[in-house]
N, C-alpha and C positions, 0 to 999 in steps of 0.2 A: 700725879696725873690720873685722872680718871678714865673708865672707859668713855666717862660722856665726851670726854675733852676729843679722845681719840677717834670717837665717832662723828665727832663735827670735824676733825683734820681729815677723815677720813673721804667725809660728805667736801670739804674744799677741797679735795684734791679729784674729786670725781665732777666737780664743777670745773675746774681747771682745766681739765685734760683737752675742753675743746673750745680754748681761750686762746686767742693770739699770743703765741709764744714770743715774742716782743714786747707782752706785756704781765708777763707771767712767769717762774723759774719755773715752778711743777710744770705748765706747761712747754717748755722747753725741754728740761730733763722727758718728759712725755714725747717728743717730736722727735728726739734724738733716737728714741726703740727702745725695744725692754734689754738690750746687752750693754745701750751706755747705763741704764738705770741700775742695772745690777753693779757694775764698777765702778758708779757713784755709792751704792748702797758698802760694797764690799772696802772704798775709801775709807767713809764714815767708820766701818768696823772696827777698822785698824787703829783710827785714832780713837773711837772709846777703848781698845787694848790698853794703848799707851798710857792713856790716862788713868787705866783701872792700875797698871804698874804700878805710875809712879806715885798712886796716888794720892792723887790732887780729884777730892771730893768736889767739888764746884765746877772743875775744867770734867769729870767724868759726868756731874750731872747736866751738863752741855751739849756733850757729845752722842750720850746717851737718847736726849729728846733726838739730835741728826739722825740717829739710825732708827729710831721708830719714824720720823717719818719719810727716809730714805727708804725704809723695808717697804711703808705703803706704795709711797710711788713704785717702785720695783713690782710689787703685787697686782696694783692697777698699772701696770703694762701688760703683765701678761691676764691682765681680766677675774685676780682673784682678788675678793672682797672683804675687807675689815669681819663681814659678818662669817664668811666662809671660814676666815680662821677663827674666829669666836665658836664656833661649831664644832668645828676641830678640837678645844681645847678642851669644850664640855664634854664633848667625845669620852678623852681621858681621862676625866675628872676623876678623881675617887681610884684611879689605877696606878700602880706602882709605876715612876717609872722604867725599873728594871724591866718587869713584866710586859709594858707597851713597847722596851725595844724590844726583848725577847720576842714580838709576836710580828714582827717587822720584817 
């Protein structure tokens, strides 16, 4: 996946948000508040777990695309944005990271 891929899931999902939720999942998981979006997100997590266990390569890279775009949804609930963490990670970039938890 690229990041361009994830910056257009990212851009539909900030389309979505103010779609008839009858006719939209994002927009539903979005109508429901960012505490269902989180324990849908924190669902997703568990089953890419299991999958990363027993692994079954093909059922993890499945479950794996659910949780990147269950984490956006969950982020565009609480109003953080694909670019916000994009920032964040350039942030780090180039820094150890023992060193960026150590300064945490």
């Amino acid at each position: 996946m690229t990041g361009q891929t994830l910056a257009r899931l990212a851009a539909t999902i900030a389309d979505r948000a103010g779609a008839d939720p009858d006719s939209s999942w994002t927009a539903q998981l979005l109508a429901r508040g960012p505490e269902a979006c989180a324990r849908k997100f924190a669902e997703e997590t568990t089953e890419a777990v299991i999958e990363a266990v027993k692994g079954d390569a093909p059922r993890l890279t499945a479950e794996a695309a659910d949780v990147l775009y269950h984490l956006l949804v969950m982020c565009a609930a609480r109003g953080v944005t694909l670019e916000a963490i994009e920032a964040e990670l350039a942030r780090r970039e180039g820094q150890s990271g023992l060193a960026e938890k150590a300064a945490r």
